[in-house]
VODOTOR-21204 format. One record per residue (C-alpha): x, y, z. Coordinates in steps of 0.2 Angstrom, whole numbers, padded with zeros to 4 digits, always signed. Layout:
<pts>
XYZ...
</pts>
This chain:
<pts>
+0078+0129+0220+0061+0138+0220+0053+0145+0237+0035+0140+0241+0020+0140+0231+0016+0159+0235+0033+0164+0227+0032+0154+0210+0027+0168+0195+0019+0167+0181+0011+0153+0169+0023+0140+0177+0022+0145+0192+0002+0143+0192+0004+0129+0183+0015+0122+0198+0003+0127+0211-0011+0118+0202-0004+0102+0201+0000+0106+0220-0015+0110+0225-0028+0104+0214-0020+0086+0210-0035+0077+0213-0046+0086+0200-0032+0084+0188-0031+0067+0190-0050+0065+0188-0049+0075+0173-0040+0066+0163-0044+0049+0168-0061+0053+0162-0054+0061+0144-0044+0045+0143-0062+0036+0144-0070+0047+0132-0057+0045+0122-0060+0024+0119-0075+0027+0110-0067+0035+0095-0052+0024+0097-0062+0008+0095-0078+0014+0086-0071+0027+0074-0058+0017+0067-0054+0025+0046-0059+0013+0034-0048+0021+0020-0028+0021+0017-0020+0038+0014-0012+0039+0000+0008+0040-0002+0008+0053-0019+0011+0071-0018-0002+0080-0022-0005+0091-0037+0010+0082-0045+0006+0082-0066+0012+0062-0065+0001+0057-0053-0015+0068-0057-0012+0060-0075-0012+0041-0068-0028+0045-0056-0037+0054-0073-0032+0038-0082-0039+0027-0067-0054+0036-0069-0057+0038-0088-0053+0018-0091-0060+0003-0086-0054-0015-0083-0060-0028-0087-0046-0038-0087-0037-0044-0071-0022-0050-0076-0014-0065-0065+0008-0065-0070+0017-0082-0064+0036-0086-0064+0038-0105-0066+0056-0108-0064+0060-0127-0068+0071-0136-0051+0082-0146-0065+0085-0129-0074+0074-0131-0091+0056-0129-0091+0056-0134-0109+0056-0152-0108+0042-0166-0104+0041-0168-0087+0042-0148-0083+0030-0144-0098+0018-0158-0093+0017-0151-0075+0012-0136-0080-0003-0141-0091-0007-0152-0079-0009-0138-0066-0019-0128-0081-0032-0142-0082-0035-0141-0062-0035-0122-0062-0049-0123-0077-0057-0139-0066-0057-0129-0051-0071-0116-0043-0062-0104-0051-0067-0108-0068-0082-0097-0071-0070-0081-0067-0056-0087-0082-0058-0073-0095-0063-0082-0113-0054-0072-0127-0046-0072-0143-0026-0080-0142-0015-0076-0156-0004-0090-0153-0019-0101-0153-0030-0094-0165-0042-0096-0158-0055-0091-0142-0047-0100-0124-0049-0099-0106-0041-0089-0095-0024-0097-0101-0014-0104-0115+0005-0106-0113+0017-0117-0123+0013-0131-0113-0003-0132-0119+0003-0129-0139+0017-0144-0138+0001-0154-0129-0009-0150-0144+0004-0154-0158+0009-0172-0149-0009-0175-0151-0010-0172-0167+0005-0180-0172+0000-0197-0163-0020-0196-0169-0023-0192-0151-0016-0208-0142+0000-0196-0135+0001-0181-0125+0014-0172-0112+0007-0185-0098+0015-0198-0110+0030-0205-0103+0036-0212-0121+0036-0194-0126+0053-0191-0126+0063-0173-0123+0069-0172-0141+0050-0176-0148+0046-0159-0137+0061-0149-0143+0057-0152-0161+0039-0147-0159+0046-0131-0150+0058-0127-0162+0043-0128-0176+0032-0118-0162+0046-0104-0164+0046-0103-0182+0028-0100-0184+0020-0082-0188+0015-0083-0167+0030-0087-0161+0030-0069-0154+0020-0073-0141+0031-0089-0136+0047-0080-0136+0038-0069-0123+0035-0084-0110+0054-0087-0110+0067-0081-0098+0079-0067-0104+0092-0082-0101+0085-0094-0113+0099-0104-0126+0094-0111-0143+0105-0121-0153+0106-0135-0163+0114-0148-0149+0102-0143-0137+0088-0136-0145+0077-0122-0136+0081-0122-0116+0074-0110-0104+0077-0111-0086+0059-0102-0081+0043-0097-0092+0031-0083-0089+0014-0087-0091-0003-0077-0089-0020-0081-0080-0031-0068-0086-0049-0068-0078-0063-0056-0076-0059-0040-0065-0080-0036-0061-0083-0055-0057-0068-0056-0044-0073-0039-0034-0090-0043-0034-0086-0061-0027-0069-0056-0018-0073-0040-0008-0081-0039+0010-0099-0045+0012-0102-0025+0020-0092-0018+0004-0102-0012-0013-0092-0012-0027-0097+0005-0033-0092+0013-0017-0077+0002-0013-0058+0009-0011-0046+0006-0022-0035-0002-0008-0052-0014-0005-0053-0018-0022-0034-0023-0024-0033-0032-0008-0048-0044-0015-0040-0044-0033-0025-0050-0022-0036-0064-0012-0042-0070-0028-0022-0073-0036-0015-0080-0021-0029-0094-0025-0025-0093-0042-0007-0096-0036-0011-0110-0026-0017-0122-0038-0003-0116-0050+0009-0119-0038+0001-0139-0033+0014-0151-0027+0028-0141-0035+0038-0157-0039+0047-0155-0054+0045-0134-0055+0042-0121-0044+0029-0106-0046+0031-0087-0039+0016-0075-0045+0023-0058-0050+0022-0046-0038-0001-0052-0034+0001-0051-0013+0009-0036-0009-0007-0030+0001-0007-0046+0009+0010-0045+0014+0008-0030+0021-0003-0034+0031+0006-0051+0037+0019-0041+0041+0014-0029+0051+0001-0039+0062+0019-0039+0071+0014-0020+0076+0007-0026+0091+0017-0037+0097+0031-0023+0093+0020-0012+0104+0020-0025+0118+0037-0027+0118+0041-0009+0120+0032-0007+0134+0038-0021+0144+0056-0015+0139+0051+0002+0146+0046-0006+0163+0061-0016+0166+0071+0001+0161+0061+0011+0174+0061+0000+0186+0080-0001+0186+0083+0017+0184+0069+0022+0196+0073+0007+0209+0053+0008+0212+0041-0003+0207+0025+0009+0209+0033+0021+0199+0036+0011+0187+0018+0005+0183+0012+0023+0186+0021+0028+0173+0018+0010+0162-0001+0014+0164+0002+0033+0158+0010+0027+0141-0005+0015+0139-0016+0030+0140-0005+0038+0127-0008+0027+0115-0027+0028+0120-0026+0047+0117-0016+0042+0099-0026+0034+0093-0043+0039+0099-0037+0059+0093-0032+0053+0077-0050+0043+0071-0058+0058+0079-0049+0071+0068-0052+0060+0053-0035+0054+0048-0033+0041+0038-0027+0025+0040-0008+0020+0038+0006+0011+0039+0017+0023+0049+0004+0028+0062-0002+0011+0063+0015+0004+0066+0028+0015+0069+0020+0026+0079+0012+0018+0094+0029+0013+0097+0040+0027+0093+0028+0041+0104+0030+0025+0118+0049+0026+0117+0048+0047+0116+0037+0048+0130+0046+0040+0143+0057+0054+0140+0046+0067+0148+0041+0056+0162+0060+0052+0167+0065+0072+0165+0051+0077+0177+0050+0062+0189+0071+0065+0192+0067+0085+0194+0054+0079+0208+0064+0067+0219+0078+0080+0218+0064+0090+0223+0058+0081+0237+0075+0077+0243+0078+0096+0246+0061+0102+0255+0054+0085+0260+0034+0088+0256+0030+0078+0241+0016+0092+0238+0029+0106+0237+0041+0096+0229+0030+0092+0213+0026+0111+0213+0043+0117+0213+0048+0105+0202+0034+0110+0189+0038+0127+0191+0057+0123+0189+0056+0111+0172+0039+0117+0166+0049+0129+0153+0061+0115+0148+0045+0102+0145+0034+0114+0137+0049+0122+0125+0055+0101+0122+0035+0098+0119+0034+0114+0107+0050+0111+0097+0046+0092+0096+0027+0098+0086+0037+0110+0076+0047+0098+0070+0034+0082+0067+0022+0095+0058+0035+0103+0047+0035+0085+0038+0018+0090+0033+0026+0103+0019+0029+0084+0008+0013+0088+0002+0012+0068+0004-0006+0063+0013+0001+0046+0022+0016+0057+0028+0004+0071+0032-0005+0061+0044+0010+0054+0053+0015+0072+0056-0002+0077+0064-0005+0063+0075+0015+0064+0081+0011+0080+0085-0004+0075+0094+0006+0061+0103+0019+0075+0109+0005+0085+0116-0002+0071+0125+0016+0066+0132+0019+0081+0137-0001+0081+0148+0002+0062+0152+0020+0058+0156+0025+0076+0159+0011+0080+0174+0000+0066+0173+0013+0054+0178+0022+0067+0192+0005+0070+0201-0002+0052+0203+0017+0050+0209+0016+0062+0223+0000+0056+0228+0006+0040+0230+0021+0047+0239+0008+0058+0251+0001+0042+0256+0015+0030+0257+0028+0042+0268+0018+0051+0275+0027+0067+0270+0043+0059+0275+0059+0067+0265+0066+0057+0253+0086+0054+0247+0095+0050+0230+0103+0034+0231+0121+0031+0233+0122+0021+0216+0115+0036+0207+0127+0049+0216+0142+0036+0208+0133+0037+0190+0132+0058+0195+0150+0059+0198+0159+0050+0183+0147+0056+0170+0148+0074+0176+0166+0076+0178+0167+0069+0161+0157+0081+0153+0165+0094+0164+0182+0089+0159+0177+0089+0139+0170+0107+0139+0187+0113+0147+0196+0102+0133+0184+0114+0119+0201+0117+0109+0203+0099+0105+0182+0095+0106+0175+0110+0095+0188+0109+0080+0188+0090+0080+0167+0090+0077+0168+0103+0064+0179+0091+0053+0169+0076+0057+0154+0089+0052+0163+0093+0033+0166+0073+0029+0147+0069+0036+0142+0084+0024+0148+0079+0009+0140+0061+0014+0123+0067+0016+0122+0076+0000+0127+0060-0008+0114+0048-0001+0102+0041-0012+0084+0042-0015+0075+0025-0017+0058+0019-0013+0060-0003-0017+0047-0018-0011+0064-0024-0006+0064-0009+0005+0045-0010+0013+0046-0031+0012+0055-0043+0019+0069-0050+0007+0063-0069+0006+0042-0064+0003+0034-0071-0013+0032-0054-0016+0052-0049-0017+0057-0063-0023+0045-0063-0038+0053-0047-0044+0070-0051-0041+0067-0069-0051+0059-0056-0062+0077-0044-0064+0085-0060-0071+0072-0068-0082+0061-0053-0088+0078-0042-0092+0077-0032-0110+0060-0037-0112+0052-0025-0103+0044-0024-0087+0032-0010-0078+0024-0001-0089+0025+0018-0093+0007+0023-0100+0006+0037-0110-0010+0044-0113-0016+0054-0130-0032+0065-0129-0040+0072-0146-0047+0069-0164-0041+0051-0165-0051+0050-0181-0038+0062-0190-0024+0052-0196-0013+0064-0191-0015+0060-0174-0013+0039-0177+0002+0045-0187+0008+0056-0172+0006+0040-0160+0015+0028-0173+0029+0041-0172+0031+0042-0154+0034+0022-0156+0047+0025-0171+0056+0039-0160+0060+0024-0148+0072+0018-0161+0086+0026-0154+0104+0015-0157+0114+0030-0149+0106+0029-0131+0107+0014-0118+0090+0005-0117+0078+0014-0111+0061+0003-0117+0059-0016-0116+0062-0025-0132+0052-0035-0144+0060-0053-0141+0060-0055-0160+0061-0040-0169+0069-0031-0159+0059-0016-0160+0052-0006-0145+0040-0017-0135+0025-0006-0135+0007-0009-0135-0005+0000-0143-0022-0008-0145-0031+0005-0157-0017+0002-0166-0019-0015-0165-0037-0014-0168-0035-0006-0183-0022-0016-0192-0033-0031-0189-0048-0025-0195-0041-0020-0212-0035-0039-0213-0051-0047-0209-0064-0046-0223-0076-0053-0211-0075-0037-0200-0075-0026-0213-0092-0033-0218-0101-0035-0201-0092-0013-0199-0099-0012-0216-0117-0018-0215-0119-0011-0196-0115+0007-0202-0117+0009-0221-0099+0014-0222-0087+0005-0233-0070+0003-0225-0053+0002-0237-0036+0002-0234-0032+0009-0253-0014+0016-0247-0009+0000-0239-0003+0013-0220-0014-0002-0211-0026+0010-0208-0045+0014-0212-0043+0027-0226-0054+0040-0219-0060+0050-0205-0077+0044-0210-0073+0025-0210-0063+0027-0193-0079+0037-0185-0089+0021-0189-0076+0010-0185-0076+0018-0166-0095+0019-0166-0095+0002-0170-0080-0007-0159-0083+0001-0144-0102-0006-0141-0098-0022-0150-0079-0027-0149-0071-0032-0166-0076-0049-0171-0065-0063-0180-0076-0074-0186-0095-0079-0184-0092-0087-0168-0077-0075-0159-0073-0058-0156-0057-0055-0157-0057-0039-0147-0072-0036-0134-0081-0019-0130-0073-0019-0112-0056-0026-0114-0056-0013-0130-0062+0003-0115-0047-0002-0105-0035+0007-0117-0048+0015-0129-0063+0028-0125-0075+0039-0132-0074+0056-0119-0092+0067-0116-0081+0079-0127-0083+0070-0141-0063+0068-0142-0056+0048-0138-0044+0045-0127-0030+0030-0129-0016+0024-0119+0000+0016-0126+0010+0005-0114+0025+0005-0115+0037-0011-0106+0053-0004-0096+0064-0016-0090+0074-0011-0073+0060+0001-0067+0065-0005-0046+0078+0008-0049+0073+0025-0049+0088+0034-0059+0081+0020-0072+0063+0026-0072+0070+0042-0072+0082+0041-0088+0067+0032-0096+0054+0046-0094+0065+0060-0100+0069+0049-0116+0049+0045-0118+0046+0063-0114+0058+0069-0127+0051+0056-0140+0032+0062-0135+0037+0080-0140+0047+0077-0155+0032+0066-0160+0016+0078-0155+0026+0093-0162+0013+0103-0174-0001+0091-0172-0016+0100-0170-0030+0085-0166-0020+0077-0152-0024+0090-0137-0018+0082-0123-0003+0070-0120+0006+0066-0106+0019+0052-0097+0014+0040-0083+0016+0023-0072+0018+0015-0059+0035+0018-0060+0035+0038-0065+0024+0040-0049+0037+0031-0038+0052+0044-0045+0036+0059-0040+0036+0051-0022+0056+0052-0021+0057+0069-0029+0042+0074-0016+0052+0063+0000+0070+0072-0006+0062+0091-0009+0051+0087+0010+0067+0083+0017+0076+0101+0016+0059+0110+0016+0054+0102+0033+0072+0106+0038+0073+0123+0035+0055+0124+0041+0059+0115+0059+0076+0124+0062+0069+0140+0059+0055+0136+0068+0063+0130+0084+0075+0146+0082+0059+0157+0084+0053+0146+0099+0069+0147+0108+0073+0165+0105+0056+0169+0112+0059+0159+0127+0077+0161+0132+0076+0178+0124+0094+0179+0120+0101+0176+0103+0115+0167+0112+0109+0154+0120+0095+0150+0106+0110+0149+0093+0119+0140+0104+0108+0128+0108+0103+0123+0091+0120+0121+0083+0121+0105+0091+0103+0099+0085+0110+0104+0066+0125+0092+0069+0114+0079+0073+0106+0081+0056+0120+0083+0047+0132+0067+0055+0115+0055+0056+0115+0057+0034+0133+0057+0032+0129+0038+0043+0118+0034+0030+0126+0037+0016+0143+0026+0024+0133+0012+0030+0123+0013+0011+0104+0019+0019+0094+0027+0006+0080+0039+0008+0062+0033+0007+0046+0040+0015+0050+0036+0033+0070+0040+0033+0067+0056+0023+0058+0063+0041+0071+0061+0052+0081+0075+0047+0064+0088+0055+0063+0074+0068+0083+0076+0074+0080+0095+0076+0063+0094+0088+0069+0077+0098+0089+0083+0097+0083+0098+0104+0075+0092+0120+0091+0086+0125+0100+0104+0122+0087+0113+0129+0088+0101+0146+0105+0109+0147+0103+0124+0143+0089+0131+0153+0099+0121+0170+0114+0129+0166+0106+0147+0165+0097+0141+0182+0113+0136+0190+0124+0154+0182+0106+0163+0190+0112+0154+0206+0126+0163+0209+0141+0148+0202+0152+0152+0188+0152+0145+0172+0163+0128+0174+0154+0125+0190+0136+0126+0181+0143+0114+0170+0148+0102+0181+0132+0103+0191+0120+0104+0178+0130+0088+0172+0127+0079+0190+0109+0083+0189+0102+0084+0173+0117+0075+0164+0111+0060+0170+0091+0064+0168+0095+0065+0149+0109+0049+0148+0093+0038+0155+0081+0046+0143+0090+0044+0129+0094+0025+0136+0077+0021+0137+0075+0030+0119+0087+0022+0110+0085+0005+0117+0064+0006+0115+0069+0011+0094+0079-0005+0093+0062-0015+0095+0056-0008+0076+0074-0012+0072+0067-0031+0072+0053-0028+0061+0051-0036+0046+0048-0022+0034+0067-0017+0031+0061+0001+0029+0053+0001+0045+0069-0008+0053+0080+0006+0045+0069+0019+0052+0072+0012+0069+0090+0009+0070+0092+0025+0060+0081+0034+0074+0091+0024+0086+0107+0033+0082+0099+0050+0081+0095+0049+0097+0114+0043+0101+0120+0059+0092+0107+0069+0100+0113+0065+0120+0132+0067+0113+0132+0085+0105+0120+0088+0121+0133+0081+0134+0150+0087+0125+0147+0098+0111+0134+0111+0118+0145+0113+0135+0160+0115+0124+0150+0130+0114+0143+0137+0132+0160+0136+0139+0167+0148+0126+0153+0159+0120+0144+0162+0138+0154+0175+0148+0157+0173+0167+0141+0180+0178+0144+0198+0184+0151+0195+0203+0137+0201+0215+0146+0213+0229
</pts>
């Protein structure tokens, strides 16, 4: 035990005696910074999202450049209507759909319905056009307009036969596409499909301009501001698709994740709630002391305060994880500091009685052990920043800002207000440990004791477990799924699942690739119609959606497209021709205007003034042609080509698929000169650039927080020894948590990926606990079992309680609704589990063997 306050050295020492002596200003001090520290908490709150893309990755820089070079005009609306009697192509099911078309286009909603030119139709419609609508028109035709879907007299075979004409027109392209991957024709039954996929396509600028916040300009809104009102306009959309759902039933595609999100996480404070009232009733029962107990629930209030208010003051963004996970998570890990300092001060007070001295000496005695837990913990939170990921940026700066603050609040904070309480209550009265702790003492103690004399059977017996949890770890899978960020039964997983089975071969989410250049040189047009032909590839599994039809790769192209139909419409040619003096011929019959001069005036022309069909439509307009074609202030032009790949929720599947397209792209472009630039990217591609970012952050933050934490503990403890021995234990945390993972079939995503640097600072507290108590006790004059054994009494019991409070606060995220969330807190959960074991059994075992017995003092 430390002496009085005059004998305590150094920076703990002082510190000590400050909190001793100057208790009253500290405890002003911070209660005022906790006020100052409301007002960027409620007033400074970030009004963006950071962003879950690595930076400087070549996929992702490609996608933002597209984003900004491109425009949309288009906001396209995707619906899965799955018939309940299993075949949406009969009377009943088709005449429910058109007749939810009609409301949709008799609906407030109208004047946002995009008017444009439909293949299948031939002609200009709004926002819609789906089967439905083509066996409507045929049975009015048929019946001189005294029949249609609504009639009950129409019969299902009447329906069938006009669909199996539908699919043997020239359009039938476009129908094939509505149908599920499971559809059956034959000539029993005709054409069945259980589901059909239809489109609402309605204008982008119209919706964001209606649809954002009253405070938000459409020029300087966010891109999560503008798809969160793109998403409130679908889920309206959806409604009046959806109507009474009697005979089907309708799922948009993946329109409301933002909403979702944010439905599902409203649960953050409630989650929040909860963890603090489970920490009250857990400090009330292990503290037997009500005042305690709210002292120190009021102190994690003001840690949240300081979390939050530090964070908006710094300027970090907004995100899931610090929104949600964090409030909670520094909740759980601060009760930690608090319980290892408030145990040192009772043992304190029971030895030299003054509550005064006893929080001095107990400052000066766990000071080191706080601050070296506090310093290891940032180390480790911050290494996560080396993802070079800005949403798991930010949770590494503000967990490091919470562990500072925990360390301030429930490491002296909470101490101090305690012994002043304790100053007025008693009286300077001594206090005692209870008799039920003293039980707990002795049967966890000689337990611990008993298994670092059993090292022979402990040590070997880890280092096996060790090798099979190895091998596991290096096997677990990097994913990032909605399945994984969303609850299993939301629209929005279940759309994509319905989506797995119905979409299948034909494609899927896009993969864009882009081509920069003289797009005027048909060497280039060529060059892109070659990366299509590449795709041809019988040898290799499927790796692009497929044309339902043909069979050929389904790839869009719409200069491609442009150009072919100008060059079978006269009426285009002509209005091209008399607008710009240039005559336009296909002579060679390669679908294509024959010269770089025809295709100049062709661009000129199209990109102001679309391409029209007729007198009265245009077949392509000047903004839906800018979403995949433009003219750069270069003077090149720039396309996209979308490509559909089917299977894209798995990421070895995206992955396969890029190298293919990537291969395909080169062959293509090879010794092109007037296509400059080209390049691969999606949706999809950036997902597999977030896994390789979370899987190479996983072992960069590693190595970075184990080396770190071996600096840290070499510079305190200065002895190799004791800093190596310490931190064994912490890297068989790391290494048994994974090898969990990858039995119970966890895969990595953004939050997981963390917990590896997270095990070493948290892990370590608990090692370092021991460790520095067992060198005090060996400084005390007892041998090496005996330090065991009463470091074990003392501050074996400290670190069981933390980590019971620590484990059972993590089981609160474990009932959120956002699996990854839940994984991350049931995962987190059984780190700290592994973290108090190798603390308790396997780090005495290793001081057992590698310290040697104290010199004997004569």
């Amino acid at each position: 035990m430390a002496e009085a306050g005059n004998e305590r050295k150094g920076f703990y020492g002082w510190l000590g005696n400050t909190l001793e002596r100057h208790s009253g200003w500290v405890i002003i001090g911070i209660l005022l910074l906790t006020i100052a520290l409301l007002f960027p908490m409620t007033m400074m709150a970030p009004d963006e999202m950071a962003s879950d893309n690595p930076t400087g990755n070549a996929v992702v820089k490609l996608s933002d450049h597209i984003e900004d070079t491109f425009s949309q005009e288009v906001l396209w609306v995707g619906f899965i209507v799955e018939a309940r009697d299993g075949d949406m192509l009969t009377r009943k099911n088709l005449a429910e759909l058109f007749e939810r078309e009609k409301t949709l286009k008799q609906s407030e909603l109208v004047d946002y319905l995009l008017i444009g030119y439909d293949e299948a139709a031939g002609l200009a419609v709004q926002g819609i056009y789906t089967i439905a609508d083509a066996v409507n028109e045929a049975l009015l035709l048929q019946s001189g307009g005294t029949k249609d879907l609504s009639s009950e007299d129409v019969t299902d075979a009447q329906v069938k036969k006009i669909i199996e004409y539908l699919m043997d027109s020239p359009v039938a392209e476009q129908f094939h596409e509505n149908l599920s991957a499971l559809y059956k024709h034959s000539e029993e039954t005709g054409w069945t499909s259980p589901v059909l996929i239809v489109s609402v396509l309605s204008h982008d600028e119209q919706v964001l301009l209606d649809y954002l916040d009253e405070d938000d300009i459409l020029a300087e809104a966010s891109i999560e501001e503008k798809n969160y009102a793109r998403e409130s306009y679908a889920l309206e959309v959806q409604e009046i698709m959806r109507g009474e759902e009697v005979e089907n039933q309708v799922w948009g595609l993946a329109i409301d994740m933002d909403h979702e999100i944010e439905d599902e996480s409203m649960i953050g404070g409630v989650m929040l709630f909860a963890a603090l009232i489970l920490m009250a009733v857990l400090l009330l029962i292990i503290f037997r002391s009500l005042p305690i107990m709210l002292i120190t629930v009021c102190g994690l209030g003001m840690l949240v305060v300081w979390l939050k208010g530090s964070a908006n003051l710094i300027g970090l963004k907004s995100s899931l994880i610090i929104d949600i996970i964090l409030p909670v998570a520094i909740v759980v890990l601060g009760v930690d500091y608090a319980i290892q300092a408030l145990f040192r001060y009772r043992e304190e007070r029971a030895a030299v009685g003054d509550p005064r001295g006893a929080l001095g000496n107990s400052t000066y005695c766990i000071g080191r052990a706080l601050v070296l837990a506090m310093f290891t913990t940032v180390v480790a939170f911050i290494s996560n920043a080396s993802a070079g990921v800005e949403s798991v940026i930010g949770f590494a700066v503000a967990a490091s800002i919470a562990i500072f603050s925990s360390f301030i609040l429930l490491g002296l904070f909470v101490p101090t207000v305690t012994m002043r309480w304790r100053s007025w209550r008693s009286k300077g009265q001594p206090a005692t440990l209870s008799n039920g702790n003293g039980f707990r003492l002795r049967w966890l103690g000689n337990a611990i004791s008993a298994a670092s004399r059993k090292w022979r059977i402990v040590l070997p017996l880890a280092l096996v477990i060790t090798g099979f949890a190895a091998w596991g770890w290096v096997n677990v899978e990097t994913k990032m799924d909605a399945a994984d960020a969303l609850k299993s039964d939301s629209d929005f997983v279940v759309s994509l699942d319905k989506w797995d089975v119905h979409g299948a071969d034909k494609g899927g989410e896009p993969s864009l690739l882009y081509f920069e250049g003289d797009l005027t040189d048909h060497e280039a047009l060529e060059a892109i119609r070659n990366t299509i032909a590449q795709m041809n590839r019988e040898d290799e599994e499927l790796y692009v959606g497929n044309d339902p039809i043909t069979g050929e790769p389904n790839v869009d192209v719409l200069l491609l497209d442009l150009l072919e139909a100008l060059v079978e419409n006269e009426y285009s040619q002509r209005v091209i021709e008399m607008a710009t003096g240039v005559e336009i011929a296909d002579l060679n019959g390669d679908l294509l205007p024959d010269t770089k001069e025809q295709l100049q005036a062709v661009y000129d022309y199209v990109i102001s003034n679309g391409l029209p069909q007729d007198e009265n439509t245009l077949r392509y307009r000047p903004a839906q042609i800018a979403e995949t074609f433009v003219k750069l202030d270069s003077g090149d032009y720039a396309t996209l080509m979308l490509v559909g790949v089917p299977g894209t929720r798995e990421q070895s599947v995206v992955r396969f698929s890029a190298e293919l397209l990537e291969d395909d792209l080169s062959l293509a472009m090879d010794g092109v000169q007037s296509i400059r630039e080209y390049g691969l990217t999606g949706s999809g591609n950036v997902r597999v650039a977030q896994c390789d970012a979370i899987s190479e952050a996983l072992s960069s933050s590693l190595i970075i927080a184990v080396a770190a934490v071996l600096l840290l503990l070499l510079i305190v403890f200065r002895s190799i020894r004791y800093a190596v021995l310490t931190i064994i234990p912490v890297l068989l945390v790391a290494t048994w948590l994974y090898g969990f993972m990858y039995i119970a079939g966890y895969s990595l995503n953004m939050l997981t990926a963390t917990i590896a640097a997270i095990s070493v600072g948290v892990g370590i507290d608990f090692s370092i606990h021991f460790t520095e108590r067992f060198r005090e006790e060996l400084g005390n004059g007892l041998d090496k079992g005996a330090a065991i054994l009463k470091t074990a009494h003392n501050t074996g019991f400290a670190l069981f309680c933390t980590a019971l409070t620590t484990v059972l606060g993590f089981t609160v995220i474990a009932f959120a609704p956002m699996p990854m969330f839940s994984t991350f807190g049931i995962i987190t959960a059984i780190m700290i589990t592994l973290s108090l074991f190798m603390a308790l059994f396997i780090l005495p075992s290793l001081l057992y063997v590698f310290v040697p017995e104290p010199s004997k003092k004569r």
